[in-house]
N, C-alpha and C positions, 0 to 999 in steps of 0.2 A: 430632347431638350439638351441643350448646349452645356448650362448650368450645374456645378455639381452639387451635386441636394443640398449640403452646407447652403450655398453660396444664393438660394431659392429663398424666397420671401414666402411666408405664408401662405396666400394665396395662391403662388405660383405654384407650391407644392400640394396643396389642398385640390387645385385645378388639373394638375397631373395625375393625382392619385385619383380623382373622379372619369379622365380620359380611361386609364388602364381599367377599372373598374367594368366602363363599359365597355371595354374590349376583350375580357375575360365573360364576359355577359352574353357575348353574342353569339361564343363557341366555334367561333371561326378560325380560329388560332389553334396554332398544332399546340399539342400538349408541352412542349419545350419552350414555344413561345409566352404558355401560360404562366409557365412554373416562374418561368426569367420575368416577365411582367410580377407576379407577384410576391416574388422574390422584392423588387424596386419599390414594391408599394408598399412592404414593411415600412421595408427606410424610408419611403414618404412619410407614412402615418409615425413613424416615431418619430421623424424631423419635425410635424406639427406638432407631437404632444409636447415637445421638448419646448416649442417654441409658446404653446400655449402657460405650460410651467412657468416659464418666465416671465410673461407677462404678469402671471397672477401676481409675482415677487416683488412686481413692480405695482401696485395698485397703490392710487394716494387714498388717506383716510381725509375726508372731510369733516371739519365737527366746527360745531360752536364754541367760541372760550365764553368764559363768566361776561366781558362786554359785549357779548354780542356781535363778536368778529368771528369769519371763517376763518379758520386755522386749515392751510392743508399740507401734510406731511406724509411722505413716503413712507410704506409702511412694508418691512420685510415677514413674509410670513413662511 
């Protein structure tokens, strides 16, 4: 992939880390090739947790006020 992990959308890095996954799976890959593959898929997997983190930071709280309006407000956790 072209992209540098930064630069990967979620999916796209979630989708890469599942290719190398199974290409370490199949043991067809010289030992160099495995290590440098999951070497990349660190950085994948912590590129998504990273990005899963931030999500959560962003979740809106929805709640009721006293008339019965949704109130919804950004909530940092």
């Amino acid at each position: 992939m072209s992209k540098s992990i930064e630069e990967m959308s979620f999916e796209e890095a979630l989708s890469e880390l599942e290719n190398i996954v199974k290409r370490i799976d199949t043991g067809q890959e010289s030992l160099a090739d495995a290590v440098s593959n999951f070497e990349f898929g660190v950085a994948l997997k912590d590129h998504c947790e990273k990005m899963l983190k931030e999500s959560r930071l962003k979740i809106e709280k929805v709640t009721t006020n006293s008339e019965n309006k949704i109130d919804i407000t950004e909530i940092e956790i």
